[in-house]
N, C-alpha and C positions, 0 to 999 in steps of 0.2 A: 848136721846137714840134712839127714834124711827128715827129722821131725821137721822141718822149714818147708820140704818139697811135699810130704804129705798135707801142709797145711793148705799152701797155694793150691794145691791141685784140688782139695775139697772146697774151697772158694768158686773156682772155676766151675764145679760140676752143680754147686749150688745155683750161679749165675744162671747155668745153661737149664736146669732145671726151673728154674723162675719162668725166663723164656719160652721154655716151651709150653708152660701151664698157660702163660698171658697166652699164646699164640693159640692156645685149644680153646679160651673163653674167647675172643673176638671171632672166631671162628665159627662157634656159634653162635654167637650173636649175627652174624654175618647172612648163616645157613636161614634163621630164624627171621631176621627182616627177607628175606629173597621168600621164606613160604610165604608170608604174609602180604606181600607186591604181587603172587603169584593167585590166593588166593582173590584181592581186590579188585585183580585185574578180570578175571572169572565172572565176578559180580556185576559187571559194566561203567559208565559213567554215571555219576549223581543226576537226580533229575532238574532240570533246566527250571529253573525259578524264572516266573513273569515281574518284567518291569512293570512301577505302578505309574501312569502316565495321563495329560489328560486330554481327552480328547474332542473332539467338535466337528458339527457336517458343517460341510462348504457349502455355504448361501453364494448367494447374486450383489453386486452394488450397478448402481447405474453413475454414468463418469462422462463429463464434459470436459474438455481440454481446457486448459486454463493459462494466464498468462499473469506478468504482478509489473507495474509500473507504477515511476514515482509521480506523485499526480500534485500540482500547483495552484492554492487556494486564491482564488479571486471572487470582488466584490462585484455584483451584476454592472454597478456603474461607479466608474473611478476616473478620475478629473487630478492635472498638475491646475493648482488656481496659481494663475499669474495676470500680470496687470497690460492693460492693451499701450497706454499709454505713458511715461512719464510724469514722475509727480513725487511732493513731497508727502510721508505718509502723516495724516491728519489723526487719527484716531485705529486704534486696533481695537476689533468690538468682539472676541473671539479666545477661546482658552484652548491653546494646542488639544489635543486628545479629547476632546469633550464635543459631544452631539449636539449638531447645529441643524438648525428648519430650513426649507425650502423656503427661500425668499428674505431671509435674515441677513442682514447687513453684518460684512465678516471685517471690513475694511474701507475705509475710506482717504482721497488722497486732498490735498489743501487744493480750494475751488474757487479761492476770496477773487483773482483776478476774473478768472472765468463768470460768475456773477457778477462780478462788476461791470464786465461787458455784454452780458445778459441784459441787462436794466438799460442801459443804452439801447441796446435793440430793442428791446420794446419799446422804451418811448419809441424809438425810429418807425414802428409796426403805426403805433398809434397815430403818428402825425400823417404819413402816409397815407394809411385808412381813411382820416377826416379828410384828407384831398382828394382822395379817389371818390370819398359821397359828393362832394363838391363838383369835382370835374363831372360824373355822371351827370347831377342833376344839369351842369351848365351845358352839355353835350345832347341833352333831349331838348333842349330848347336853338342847338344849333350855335352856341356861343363858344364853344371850342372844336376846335379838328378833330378827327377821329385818329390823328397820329398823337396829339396833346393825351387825347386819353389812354392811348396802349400804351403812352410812356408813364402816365401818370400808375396804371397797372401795374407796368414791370416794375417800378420803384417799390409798390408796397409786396409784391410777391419775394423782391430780392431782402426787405428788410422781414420778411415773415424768415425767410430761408437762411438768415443769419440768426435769425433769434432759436430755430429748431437747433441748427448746428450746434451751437452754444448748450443750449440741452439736453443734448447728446451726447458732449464733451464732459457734461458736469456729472450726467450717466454714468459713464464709463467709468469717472473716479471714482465711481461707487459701488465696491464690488461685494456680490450678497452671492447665497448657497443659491446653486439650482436644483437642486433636490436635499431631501435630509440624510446627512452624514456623518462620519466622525471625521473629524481635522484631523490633521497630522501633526507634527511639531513646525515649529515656525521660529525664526529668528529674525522678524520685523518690528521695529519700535516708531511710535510717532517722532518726526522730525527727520528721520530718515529718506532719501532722494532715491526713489527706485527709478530706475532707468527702465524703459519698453520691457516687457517679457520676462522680467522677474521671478522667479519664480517665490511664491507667498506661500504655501504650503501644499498639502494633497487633502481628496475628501475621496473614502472611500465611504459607498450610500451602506444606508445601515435598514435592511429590508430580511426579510425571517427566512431566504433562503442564498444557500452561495452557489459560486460556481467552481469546477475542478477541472483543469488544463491537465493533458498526459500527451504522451505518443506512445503510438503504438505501430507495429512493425505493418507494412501494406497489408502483407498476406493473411493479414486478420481482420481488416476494416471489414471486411467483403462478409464477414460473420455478421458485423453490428447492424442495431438499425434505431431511430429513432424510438426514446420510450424505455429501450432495452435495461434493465437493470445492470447494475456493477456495486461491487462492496468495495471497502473502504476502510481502510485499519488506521487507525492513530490513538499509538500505545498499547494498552489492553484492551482496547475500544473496537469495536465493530458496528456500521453503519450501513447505509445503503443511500444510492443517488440514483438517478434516472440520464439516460446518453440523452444530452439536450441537442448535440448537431455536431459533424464531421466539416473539416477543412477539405476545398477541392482541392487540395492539390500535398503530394508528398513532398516530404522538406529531400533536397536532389542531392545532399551529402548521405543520410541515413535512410534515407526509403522508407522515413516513420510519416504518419498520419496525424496531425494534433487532433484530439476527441476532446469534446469539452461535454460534462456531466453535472447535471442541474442534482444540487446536496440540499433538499427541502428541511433537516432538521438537524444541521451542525450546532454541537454546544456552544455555549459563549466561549469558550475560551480558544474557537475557533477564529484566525484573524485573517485577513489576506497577509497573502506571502509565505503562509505553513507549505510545509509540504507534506504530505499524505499518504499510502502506502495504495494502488489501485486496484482492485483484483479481477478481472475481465475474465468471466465463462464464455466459450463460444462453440462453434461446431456442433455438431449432431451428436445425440445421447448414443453412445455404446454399454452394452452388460456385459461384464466380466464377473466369472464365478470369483470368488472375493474367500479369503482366508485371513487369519488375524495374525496381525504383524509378528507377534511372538513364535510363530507357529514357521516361520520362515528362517532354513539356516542356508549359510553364504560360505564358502571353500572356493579353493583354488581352481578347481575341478568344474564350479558353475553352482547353480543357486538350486537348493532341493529343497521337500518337504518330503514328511513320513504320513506315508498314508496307511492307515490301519485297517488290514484286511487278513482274511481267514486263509490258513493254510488248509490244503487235503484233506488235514486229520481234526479243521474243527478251532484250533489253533489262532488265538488274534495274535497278529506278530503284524512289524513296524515294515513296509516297504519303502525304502527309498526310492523318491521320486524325482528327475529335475524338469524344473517350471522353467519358464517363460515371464515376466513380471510386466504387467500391462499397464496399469494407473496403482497411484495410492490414495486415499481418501481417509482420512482419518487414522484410525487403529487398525484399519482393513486394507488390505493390497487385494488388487484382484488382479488374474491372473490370464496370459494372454494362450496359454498351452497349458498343457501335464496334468493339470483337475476339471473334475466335473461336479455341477453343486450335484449335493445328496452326497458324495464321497467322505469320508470322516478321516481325518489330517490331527497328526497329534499338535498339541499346545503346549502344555506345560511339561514338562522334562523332557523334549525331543534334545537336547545337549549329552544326557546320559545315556542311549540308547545308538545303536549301529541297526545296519540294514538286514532284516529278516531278524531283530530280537524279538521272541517273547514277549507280551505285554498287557495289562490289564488296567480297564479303564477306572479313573482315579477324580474325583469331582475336582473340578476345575475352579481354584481361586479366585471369587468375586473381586 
């Protein structure tokens, strides 16, 4: 029993002895990091290392207001050809889609009756005529009334005036380009009975410049003026037209203006009835000190930029700035408050930098 109790209790005193060694090593270890905090602390903070950043002086842009409407291609002259009269169609002398002359026969309508009573009337002119030489010569000699002769007159004027009508009629069936154009499509065959007003197809005139229909809001017209340039996008395309004439009067549902704009070198593959993309400058030139878009960060808080300026001690560090944002023109925003040009506004890495960092100017990514 006692060699049992001796053992445990030298177990125990081992334990405790362990313990207390561990507890004098952490200890100091303990003592040892606390001089060393004590020491560092003595020594100050590390020195502040500069951001490498890059940066740019604020220029000038010059900035017109600008507007963008959708603008409707028309041909200077454009015609529905339809027929004045009825008639059966005689001949189609014309290929839908295909460029036809001024004064080229596009259609014609069956005229066999109408000639027929052409030739009639003229005999009727003729025989007439020979009586009117008749009655005159017997009317200088006193051998007929002067009522014999004004009737003998009116006969041949009225058979002159049947004969014209008739030629007029035969005219009409005759229907040709009034100027050179392109047709349109057509679904007219010879044998076919067009009724009055028909429509036969369309001819828009084919001439080396177009024209461009848009609206634009009132409170703009008062900018435009004859002559005035406007651009013109379709697709990755960029052009330019001239404002050929304003509409007097504003359409009284939208308060818009129709402008129509003379398009002197639309490609061919320009047609009427495109529509167009319009870009209308107006108002008076303003300058805004102008900064590059990248250069602009946007927060909850409002829209700032860093401006890079010298502390007291000599020091380029980043200030936060908040702007005003006035027009954008390209890659450049200019600004309507907060810069002045000559000011130098960071660029590239203003994302990794806060207001009042350290900073060092870092060449700027072509």
């Amino acid at each position: 029993m006692g060699k049992k109790t001796n053992k445990w209790l030298g177990l125990i005193l081992g334990s405790i002895a362990v313990v207390i060694v561990t507890a004098g090593i952490l200890g100091g270890l303990a003592y040892y990091k606390y001089l060393q905090i004590q020491e560092a602390a003595k020594q100050g903070p590390p020195p502040e290392l500069p951001t490498p950043v890059g940066i740019q002086a604020v220029d000038s842009i010059v900035y017109r207001a600008q507007t963008t409407a959708v603008g409707t291609v028309l041909a200077p002259r454009s015609i529905t050809l339809s027929n004045e009269i009825p008639g059966t169609v005689n001949q189609v002398l014309f290929e839908p889609g295909a460029i036809v002359e001024k004064g080229q026969t596009l259609l014609t309508l069956d005229t066999s009756v109408e000639k027929a009573q052409l030739e009639a009337a003229e005999a009727r002119v003729q025989f007439t005529e020979s009586t009117l030489k008749r009655t005159r010569q017997m009317a200088a000699t006193k051998a007929v009334t002067e009522t014999e002769l004004e009737e003998t007159e009116s006969q041949w004027k009225q058979a002159e005036a049947q004969a014209s009508e008739l030629r007029a009629v035969i005219a009409r069936k005759t229907i040709t380009a009034p100027f050179r154009a392109r047709s349109g499509l057509a679904d007219t065959h010879a044998g076919q009975y067009l009724p009055a007003g028909t429509m036969i197809t369309t001819l828009q005139s084919v001439d080396e410049y177009l024209y461009v229909d848009f609206m634009i809001p009132q409170t703009i017209v008062r900018w435009l003026e004859i002559g005035q340039p406007i651009g013109l996008v379709v697709g990755d395309n960029q052009y330019s037209a001239q404002v050929e004439a304003l509409d007097a009067q504003a359409n009284r549902s939208t308060r818009n203006v129709r402008v129509r704009a003379r398009w002197t070198d639309p490609p061919k593959t320009a047609v009427p009835g495109d529509s167009v993309q319009v870009v209308v400058t107006y108002g008076p030139e303003i300058t805004f000190p102008a900064v590059p878009a990248e250069s602009v960060r946007y927060s909850p808080q409002g829209t700032f930029v860093f401006i890079a300026g010298k502390d007291q001690q000599g020091h380029l560090r980043a200030m936060q700035t908040p702007v005003a944002v006035g027009a954008s023109l390209g890659k450049r925003i200019g600004m309507a408050s907060g810069v002045k040009p000559g000011e130098d506004v960071v660029v590239e890495g203003s994302f990794k930098i806060r207001d009042g960092a350290l900073i060092a100017p870092a060449e700027i990514e072509k």
